[in-house]
C-alpha atoms as a printed R data frame, in Angstrom:
    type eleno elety resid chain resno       x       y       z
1   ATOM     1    CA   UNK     A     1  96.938  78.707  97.599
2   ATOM     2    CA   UNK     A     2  99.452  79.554 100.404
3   ATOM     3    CA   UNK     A     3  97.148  82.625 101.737
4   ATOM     4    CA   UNK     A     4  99.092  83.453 104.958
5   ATOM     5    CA   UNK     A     5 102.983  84.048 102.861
6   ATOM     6    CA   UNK     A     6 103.375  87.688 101.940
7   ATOM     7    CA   UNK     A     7 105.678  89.585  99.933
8   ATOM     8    CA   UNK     A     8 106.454  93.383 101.109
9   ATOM     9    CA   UNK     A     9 108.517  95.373  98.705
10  ATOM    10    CA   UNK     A    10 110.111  98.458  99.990
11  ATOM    11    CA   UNK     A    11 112.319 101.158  98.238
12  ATOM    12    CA   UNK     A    12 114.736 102.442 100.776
13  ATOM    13    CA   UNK     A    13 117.990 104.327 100.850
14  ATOM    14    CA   UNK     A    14 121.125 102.363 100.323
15  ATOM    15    CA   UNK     A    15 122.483 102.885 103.538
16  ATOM    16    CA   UNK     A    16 119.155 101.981 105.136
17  ATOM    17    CA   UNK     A    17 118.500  98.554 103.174
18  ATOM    18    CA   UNK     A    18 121.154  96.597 105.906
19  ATOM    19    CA   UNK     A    19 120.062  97.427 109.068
20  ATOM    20    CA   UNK     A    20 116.259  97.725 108.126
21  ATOM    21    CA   UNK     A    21 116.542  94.096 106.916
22  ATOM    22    CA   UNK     A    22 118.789  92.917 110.280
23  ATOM    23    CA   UNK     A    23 115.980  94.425 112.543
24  ATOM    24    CA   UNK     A    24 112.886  92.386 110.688
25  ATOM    25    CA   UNK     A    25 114.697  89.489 110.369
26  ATOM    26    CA   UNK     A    26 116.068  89.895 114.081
27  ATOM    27    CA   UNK     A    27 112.117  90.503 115.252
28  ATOM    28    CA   UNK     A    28 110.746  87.532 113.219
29  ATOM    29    CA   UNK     A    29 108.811  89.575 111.279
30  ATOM    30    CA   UNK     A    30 110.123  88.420 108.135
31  ATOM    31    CA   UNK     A    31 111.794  84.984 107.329
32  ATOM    32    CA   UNK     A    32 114.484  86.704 104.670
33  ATOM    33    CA   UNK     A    33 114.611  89.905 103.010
34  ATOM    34    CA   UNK     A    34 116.628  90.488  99.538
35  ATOM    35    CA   UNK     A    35 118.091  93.824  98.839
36  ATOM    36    CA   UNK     A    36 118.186  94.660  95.286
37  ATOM    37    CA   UNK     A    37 119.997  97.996  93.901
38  ATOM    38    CA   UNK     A    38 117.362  99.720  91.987
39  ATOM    39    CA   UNK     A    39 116.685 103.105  89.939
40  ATOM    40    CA   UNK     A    40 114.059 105.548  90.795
41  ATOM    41    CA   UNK     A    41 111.914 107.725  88.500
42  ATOM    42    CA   UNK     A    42 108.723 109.454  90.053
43  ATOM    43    CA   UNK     A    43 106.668 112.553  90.788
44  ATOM    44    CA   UNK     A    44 106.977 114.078  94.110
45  ATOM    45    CA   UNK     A    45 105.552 117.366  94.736
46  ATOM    46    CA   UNK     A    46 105.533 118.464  91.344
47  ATOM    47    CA   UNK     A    47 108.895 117.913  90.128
48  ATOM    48    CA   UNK     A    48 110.341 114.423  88.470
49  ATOM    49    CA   UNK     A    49 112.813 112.969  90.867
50  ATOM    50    CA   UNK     A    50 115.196 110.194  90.162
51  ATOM    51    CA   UNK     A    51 116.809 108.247  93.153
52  ATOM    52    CA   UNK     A    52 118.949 105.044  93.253
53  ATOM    53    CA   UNK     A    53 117.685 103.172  96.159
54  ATOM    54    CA   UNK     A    54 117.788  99.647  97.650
55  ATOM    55    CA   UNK     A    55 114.483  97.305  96.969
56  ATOM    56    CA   UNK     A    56 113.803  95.100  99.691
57  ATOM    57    CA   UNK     A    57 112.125  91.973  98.568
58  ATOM    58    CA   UNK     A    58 110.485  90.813 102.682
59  ATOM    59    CA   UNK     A    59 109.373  87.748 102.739
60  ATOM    60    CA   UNK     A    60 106.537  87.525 105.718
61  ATOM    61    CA   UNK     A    61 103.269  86.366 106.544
62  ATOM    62    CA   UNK     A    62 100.235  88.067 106.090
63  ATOM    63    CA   UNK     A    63  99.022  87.885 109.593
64  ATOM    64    CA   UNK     A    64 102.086  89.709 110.506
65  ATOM    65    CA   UNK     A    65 101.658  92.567 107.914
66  ATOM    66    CA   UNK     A    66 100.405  95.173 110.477
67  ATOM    67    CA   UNK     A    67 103.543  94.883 113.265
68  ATOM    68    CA   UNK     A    68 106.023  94.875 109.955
69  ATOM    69    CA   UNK     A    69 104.528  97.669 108.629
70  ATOM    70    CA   UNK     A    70 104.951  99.697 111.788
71  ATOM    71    CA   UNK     A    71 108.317  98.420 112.255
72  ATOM    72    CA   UNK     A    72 109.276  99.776 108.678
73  ATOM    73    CA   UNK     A    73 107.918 103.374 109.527
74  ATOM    74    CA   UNK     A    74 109.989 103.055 112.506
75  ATOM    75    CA   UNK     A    75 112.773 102.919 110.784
76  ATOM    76    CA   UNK     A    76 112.172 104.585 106.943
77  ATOM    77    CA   UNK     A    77 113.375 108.101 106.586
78  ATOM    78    CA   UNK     A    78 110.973 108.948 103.936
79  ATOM    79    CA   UNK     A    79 107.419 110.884 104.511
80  ATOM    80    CA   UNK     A    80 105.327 108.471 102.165
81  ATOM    81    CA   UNK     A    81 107.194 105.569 102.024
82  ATOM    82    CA   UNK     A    82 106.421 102.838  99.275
83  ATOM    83    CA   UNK     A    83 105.254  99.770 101.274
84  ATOM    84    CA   UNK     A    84 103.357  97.056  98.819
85  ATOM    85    CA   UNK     A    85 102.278  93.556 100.074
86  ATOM    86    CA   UNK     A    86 101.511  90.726  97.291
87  ATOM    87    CA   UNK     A    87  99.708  87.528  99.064
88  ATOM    88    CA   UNK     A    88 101.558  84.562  97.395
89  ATOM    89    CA   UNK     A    89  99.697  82.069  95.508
90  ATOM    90    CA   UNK     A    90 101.854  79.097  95.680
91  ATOM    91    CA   UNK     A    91 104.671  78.407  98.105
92  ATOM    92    CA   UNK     A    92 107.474  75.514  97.678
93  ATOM    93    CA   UNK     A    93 106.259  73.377 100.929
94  ATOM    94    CA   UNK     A    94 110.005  73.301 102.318
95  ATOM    95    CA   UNK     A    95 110.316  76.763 102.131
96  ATOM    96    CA   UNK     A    96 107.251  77.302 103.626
97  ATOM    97    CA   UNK     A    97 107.574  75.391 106.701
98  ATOM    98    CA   UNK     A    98 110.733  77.083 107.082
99  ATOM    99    CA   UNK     A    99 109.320  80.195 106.657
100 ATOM   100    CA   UNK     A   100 106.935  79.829 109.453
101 ATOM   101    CA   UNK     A   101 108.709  78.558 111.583
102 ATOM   102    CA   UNK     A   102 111.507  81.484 110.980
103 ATOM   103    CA   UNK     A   103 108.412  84.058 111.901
104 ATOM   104    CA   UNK     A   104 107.029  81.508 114.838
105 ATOM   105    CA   UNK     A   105 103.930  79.572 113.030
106 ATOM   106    CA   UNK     A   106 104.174  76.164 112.462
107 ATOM   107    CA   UNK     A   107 102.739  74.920 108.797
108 ATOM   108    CA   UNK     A   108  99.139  74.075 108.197
């Protein structure tokens, strides 16, 4: 099990998805991030809402979860934004050494 890889998924504006991917990727608190046009449907304060939006797919470590997740707020327009962290049970070994060494930790 590769405990310390992380997947965030966040929903955020289209015109929001670019640079909030630049500035993790730029802070090395993600290795890549994938934007993905998606489609919307949920309750917010009473009413359905429907929004298309961009889902970023951040590929991180887990030990880093707490700086990302401020970093995101930093930079999400939304009051309750949807931030969701999956621990990853297997990793391809290349891709993981490149992945922490992308977000400064070497491999175990």
């Amino acid at each position: 099990m590769d405990d310390n890889v992380t997947l965030v998924m966040v929903a955020v504006p289209p015109e929001k998805a670019g640079p909030m991917a630049r500035a993790l990727v730029e802070k090395r608190l993600a290795a890549c991030v994938q934007a993905l046009p998606i489609a919307s449907t949920y309750r917010w304060e009473g009413a359905i809402e429907r929004a298309d939006e961009v889902l970023l797919l951040i590929k991180s470590r887990v030990d880093l979860f707490t700086t990302l997740e401020a970093e995101v707020l930093s930079l999400h327009p939304y009051e309750v934004p949807e931030i969701i962290a999956v621990t990853a049970d297997r990793v391809h070994d290349a891709y993981l050494g490149w992945l922490m060494a992308e977000t400064h930790q070497q491999p175990k």
